[in-house]
C-alpha positions in Angstrom: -58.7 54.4 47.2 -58.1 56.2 50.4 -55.5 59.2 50.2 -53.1 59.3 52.7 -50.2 62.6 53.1 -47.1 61.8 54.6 -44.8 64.3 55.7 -40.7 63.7 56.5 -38.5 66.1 57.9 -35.3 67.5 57.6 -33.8 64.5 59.1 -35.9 61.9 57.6 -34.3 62.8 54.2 -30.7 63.5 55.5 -29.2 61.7 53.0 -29.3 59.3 50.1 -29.4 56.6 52.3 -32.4 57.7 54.3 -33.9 59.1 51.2 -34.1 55.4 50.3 -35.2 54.7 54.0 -38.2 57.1 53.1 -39.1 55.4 49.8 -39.5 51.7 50.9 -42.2 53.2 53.9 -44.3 55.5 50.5 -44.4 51.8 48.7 -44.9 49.5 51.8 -48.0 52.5 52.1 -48.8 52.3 48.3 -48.7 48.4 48.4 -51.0 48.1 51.4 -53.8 50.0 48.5 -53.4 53.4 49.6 -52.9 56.1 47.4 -49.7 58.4 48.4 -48.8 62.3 48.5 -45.5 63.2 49.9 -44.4 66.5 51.4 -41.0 66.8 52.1 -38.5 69.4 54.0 -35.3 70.1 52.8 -32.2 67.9 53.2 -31.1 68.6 57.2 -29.1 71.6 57.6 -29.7 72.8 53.9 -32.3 75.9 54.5 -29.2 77.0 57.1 -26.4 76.4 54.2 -28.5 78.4 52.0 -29.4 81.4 54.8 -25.6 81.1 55.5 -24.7 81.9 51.9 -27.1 84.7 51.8 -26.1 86.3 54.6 -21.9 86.7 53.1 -24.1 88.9 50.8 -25.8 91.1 53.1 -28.2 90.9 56.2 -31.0 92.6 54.8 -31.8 90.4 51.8 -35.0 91.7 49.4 -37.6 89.1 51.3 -38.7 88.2 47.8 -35.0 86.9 46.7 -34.7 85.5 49.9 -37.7 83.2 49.4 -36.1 82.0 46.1 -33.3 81.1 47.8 -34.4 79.3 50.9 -37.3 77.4 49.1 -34.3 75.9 46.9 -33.8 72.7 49.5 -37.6 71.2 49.3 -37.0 71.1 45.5 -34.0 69.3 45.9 -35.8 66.8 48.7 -38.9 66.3 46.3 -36.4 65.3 43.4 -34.3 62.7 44.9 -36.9 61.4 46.6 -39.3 60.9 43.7 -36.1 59.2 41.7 -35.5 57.1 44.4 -39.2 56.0 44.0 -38.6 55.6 40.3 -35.8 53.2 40.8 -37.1 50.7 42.8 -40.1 50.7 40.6 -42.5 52.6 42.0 -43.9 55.5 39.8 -43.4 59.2 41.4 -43.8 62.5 40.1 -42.3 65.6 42.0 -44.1 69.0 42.0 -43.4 72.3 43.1 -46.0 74.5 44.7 -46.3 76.8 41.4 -47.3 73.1 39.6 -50.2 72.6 42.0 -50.5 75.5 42.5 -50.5 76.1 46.3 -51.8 79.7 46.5 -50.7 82.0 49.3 -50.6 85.5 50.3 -47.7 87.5 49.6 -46.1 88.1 53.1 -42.4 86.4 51.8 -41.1 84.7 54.9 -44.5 84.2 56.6 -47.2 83.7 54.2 -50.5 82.4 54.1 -51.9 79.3 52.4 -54.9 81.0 50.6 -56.3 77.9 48.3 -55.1 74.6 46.9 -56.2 73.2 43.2 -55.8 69.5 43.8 -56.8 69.0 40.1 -53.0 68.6 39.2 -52.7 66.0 42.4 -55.3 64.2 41.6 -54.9 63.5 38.1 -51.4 61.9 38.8 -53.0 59.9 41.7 -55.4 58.6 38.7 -52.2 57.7 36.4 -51.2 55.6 39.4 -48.1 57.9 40.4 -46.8 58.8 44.3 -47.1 62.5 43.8 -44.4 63.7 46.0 -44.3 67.4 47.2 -42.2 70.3 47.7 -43.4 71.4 51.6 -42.6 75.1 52.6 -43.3 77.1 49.6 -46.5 78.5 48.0 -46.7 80.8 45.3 -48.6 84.4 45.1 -51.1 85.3 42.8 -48.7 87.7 40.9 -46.7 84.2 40.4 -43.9 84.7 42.9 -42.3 82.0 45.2 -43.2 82.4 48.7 -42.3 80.8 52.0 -44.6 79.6 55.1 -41.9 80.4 57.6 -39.5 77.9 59.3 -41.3 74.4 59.7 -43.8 75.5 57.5 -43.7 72.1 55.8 -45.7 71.0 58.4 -48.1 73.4 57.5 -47.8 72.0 54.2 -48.6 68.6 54.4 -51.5 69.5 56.3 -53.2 72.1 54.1 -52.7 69.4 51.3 -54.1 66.5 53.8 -57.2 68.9 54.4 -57.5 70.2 50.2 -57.6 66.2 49.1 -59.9 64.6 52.3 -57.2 62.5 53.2 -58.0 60.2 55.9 -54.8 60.6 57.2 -51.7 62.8 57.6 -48.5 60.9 58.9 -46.0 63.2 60.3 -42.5 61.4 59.9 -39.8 62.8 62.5 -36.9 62.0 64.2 -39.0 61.2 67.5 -41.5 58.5 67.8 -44.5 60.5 68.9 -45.3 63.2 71.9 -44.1 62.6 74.8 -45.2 63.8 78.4 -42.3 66.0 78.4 -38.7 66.4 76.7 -37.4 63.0 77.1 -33.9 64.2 76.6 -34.3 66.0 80.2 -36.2 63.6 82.0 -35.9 59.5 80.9 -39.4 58.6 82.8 -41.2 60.7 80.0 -44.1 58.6 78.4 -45.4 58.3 75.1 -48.6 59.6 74.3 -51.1 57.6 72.7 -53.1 60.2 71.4 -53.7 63.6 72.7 -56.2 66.9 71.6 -55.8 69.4 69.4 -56.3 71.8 72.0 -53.5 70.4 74.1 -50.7 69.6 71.0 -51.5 73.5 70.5 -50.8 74.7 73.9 -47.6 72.1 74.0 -46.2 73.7 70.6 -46.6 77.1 71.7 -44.9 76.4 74.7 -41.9 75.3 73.9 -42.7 71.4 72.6 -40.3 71.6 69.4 -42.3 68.3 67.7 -44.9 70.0 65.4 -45.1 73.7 64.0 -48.1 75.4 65.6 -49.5 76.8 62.3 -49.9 73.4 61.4 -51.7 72.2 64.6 -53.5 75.0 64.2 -54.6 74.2 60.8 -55.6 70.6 61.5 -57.7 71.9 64.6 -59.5 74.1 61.8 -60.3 71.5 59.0 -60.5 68.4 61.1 -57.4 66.9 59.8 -56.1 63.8 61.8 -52.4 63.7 62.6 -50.3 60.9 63.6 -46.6 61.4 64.7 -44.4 58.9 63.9 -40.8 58.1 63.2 -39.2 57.9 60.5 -36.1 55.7 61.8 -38.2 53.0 64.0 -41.4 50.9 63.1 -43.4 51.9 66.0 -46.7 53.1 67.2 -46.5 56.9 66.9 -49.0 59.4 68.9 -52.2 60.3 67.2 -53.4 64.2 67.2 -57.1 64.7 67.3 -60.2 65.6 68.6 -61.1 65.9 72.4 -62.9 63.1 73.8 -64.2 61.9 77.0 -61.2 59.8 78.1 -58.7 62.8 77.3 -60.7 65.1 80.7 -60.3 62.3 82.5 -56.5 62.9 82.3 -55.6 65.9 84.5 -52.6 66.8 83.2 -51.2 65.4 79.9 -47.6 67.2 79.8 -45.1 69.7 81.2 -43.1 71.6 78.8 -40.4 74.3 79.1 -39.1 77.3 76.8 -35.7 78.6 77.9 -35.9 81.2 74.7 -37.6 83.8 77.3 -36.7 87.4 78.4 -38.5 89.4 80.6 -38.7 93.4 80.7 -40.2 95.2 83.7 -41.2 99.5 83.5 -40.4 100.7 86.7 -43.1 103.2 88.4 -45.5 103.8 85.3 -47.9 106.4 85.8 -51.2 104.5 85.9 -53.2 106.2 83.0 -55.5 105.3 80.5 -53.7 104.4 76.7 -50.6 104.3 78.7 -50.2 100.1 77.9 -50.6 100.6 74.4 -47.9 103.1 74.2 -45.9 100.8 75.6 -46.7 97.9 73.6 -47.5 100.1 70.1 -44.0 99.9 68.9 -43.2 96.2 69.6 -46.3 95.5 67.4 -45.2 97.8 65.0 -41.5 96.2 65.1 -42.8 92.2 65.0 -42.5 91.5 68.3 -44.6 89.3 70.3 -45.3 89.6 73.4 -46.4 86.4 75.7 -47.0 86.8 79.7 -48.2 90.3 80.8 -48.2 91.1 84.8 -49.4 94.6 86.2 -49.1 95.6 89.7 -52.0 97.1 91.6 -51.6 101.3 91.1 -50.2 103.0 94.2 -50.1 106.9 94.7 -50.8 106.6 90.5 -48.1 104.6 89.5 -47.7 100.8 88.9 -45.2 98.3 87.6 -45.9 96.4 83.9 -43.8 93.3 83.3 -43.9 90.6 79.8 -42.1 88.3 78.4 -40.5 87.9 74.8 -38.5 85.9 73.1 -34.7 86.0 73.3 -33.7 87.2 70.3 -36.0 89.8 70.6 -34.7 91.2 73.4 -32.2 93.9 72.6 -35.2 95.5 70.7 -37.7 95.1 72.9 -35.5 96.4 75.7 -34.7 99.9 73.3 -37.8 100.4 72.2 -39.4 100.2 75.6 -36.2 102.2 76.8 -37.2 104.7 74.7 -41.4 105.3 75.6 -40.6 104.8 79.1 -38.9 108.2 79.2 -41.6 109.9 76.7 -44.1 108.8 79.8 -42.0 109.5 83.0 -41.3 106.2 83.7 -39.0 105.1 86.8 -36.4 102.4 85.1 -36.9 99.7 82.7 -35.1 96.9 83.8 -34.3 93.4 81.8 -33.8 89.6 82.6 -32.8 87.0 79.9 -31.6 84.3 82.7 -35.1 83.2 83.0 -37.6 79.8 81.5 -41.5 79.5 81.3 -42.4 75.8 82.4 -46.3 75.0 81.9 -48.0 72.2 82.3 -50.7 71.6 80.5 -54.0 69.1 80.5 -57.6 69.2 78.8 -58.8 67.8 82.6 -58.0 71.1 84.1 -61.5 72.7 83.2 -63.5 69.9 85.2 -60.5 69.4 88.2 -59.7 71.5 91.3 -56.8 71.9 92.6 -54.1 71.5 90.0 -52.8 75.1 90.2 -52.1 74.9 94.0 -50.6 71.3 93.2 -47.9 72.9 90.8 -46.9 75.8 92.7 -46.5 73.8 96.2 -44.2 71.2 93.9 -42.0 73.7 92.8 -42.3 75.5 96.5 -41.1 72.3 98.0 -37.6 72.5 96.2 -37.1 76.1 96.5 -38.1 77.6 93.0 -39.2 80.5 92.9 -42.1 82.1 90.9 -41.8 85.3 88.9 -45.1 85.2 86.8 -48.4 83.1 86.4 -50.3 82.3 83.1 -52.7 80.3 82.5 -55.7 79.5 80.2 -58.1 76.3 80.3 -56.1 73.9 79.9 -52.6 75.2 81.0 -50.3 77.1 83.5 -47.3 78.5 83.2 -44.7 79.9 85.4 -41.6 81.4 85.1 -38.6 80.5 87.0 -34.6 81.0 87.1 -33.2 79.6 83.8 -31.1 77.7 86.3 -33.9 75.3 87.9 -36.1 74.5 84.5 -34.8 70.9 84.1 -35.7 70.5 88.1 -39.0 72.0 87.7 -40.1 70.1 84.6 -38.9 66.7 86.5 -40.5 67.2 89.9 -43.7 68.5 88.0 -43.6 65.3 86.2 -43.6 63.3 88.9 -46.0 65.2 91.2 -48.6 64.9 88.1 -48.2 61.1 87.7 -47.0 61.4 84.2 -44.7 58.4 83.9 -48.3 56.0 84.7 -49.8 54.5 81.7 -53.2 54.2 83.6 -55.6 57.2 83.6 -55.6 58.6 86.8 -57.9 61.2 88.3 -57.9 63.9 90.8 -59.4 63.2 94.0 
């Protein structure tokens, strides 16, 4: 029989009663003569109780500890929900990654999935059971527990999808699908049939909250076909896949927006060669990533470098940059937190003209201004005041004919 791996969030498995939500779609799947693996996440708001409890202890936990702790929820999830299963007369097993095994690296917090054995999987499958999974966690070769980083059950569920051939991996979420944009800012966003792999990618990175990009990523790499569904509705749910000729015929396929943005600018820095990667040596160094980069043209020798990073980031950035500025004669470093990047992004950019002068005379047209340009392929991104990014994502919407269901061109 055909394998199929279904992933449910936080949310999906909330509580008891949605637990039991969860089980009745594994057997309706089960019934129809597919053979089931389950990944779950942990319990909604769990991994926070159980970061909460570790920081009364202390702020700097040993990262090894800390992935003991944290992984604790998905065990919890796998457990109740392979009971559940059990009780309504459907046979389940529950394993943890260390019973597969899932092998990652050892980077605790953030690792890598380095192999899968299935043999374990596989052999329940044979027996006739639901093998329902722990997502998030691996386990290093020196046998310690390991996490992929937050939403890495997403991650999860794919790896497992792409280790057994499934021909499927459901994602089950609180949303019915992706939408053209956030439909909790703008009620004419649309639900997307299917969309690229490319395109979910950009729209993840970009601030689209709906799938973890690791995991996009990873279905990109092995081919793995996603569909997006909800957990809480019995509806037609948007499938993630390859690029094919209908998707360029679509210009633009979403707007998105990320209001977890600051932006540093170094004032009059002498324009020298290895002066950017001083600069931009320590925030490597220190874990910070750095998104948008702008340089001015050089005048009398000197320029202006502004990028963007993430909030939370900020106060380091800003002292670490604080500090090399001076060590190069840099003017000022100055920072902005009050700021969003809104993109839009569409696989029919590459073959179509026009779209970024379309964007930027919308958002001209109601007064918002521009403080930086990105773009790639298949998206653009700008960012604006903090204060105009629901505006901006609406008007975008609308000037890109997002709310049609028909395909439309450009002219």
């Amino acid at each position: 029989m055909a394998i199929v791996v279904q992933k449910y969030g936080g949310t999906s498995v909330g509580s008891i009663e949605r637990i039991k939500n969860v089980a009745k779609r594994v057997i309706k799947a089960r019934t129809s003569g597919k053979e089931v693996v389950v990944v779950v996440s942990a319990m909604a708001g769990e991994t926070d109780r159980l970061i909460g409890l570790i920081k009364e202890i202390t702020d700097d936990p040993p990262p090894r500890e800390y992935d003991m702790v944290v992984s604790a929820g998905e065990q919890v999830s796998a457990g109740l929900l392979a009971i559940t299963l059990c009780n309504m007369g459907c046979r389940a097993k529950a394993l943890l990654a260390y019973q597969i095994p899932i092998i990652t690296d050892s980077r605790h917090t953030s690792a890598r999935i380095e192999r899968i054995n299935t043999e374990s999987i596989l052999k329940e499958l044979e027996k006739g059971y639901v093998v329902v999974i722990a997502g998030f966690q691996g386990v290093d070769r020196a046998g310690n527990i390991t996490t992929l980083g937050r939403g890495g059950s997403d991650t999860s569920a794919v790896a497992l999808a792409s280790a057994l051939g499934a021909e499927l991996c459901e994602i089950y979420t609180d949303v019915d699908g992706i939408y053209t944009t956030d439909p909790s800012i703008y009620e004419k966003a649309r639900k997307l049939k299917k969309i690229s792999y490319d395109e979910m990618l950009e729209m993840a990175s970009l601030g689209a909250k709906v799938l973890q990009t690791r995991s996009v990523e990873f279905a990109k790499k092995y081919n793995v076909r996603l569909l997006v569904r909800s957990s809480f509705r019995d509806v037609e749910g948007t499938l993630v896949c390859k690029e094919d000729e209908e998707m360029e015929k679509v210009v633009v396929s979403g707007v998105t927006y990320n209001k977890d943005e600051a932006k540093i600018s170094v004032v009059r820095v002498p324009d020298k060669p290895g002066i950017a990667a001083r600069i931009f040596r320590p925030l490597t160094e220190e874990g910070i990533n750095v998104d948008m980069i702008v340089q001015n043209i050089s005048h009398d020798g000197f320029t202006d470098l502004t990028f963007t990073v993430s909030e939370k980031d900020f106060k380091r950035a800003f002292e670490l940059v604080k500090r090399v500025a001076q060590e190069i004669g840099a003017k000022d470093v100055e920072g902005d937190t009050s700021i969003a990047k809104v993109s839009i992004v569409g696989a029919g950019m590459r073959s179509h003209a026009g779209v970024a002068s379309r964007m930027f005379e919308t958002l001209a047209k109601e007064g918002i201004n521009i403080q930086m340009i990105s773009t790639s392929e298949i998206k653009i991104s700008c960012v604006v005041d903090v204060k105009y990014t629901e505006l901006a994502v609406r008007v975008l919407h609308d000037a890109f004919g997002l709310e049609e269901e028909e395909v439309k061109e450009e002219k």
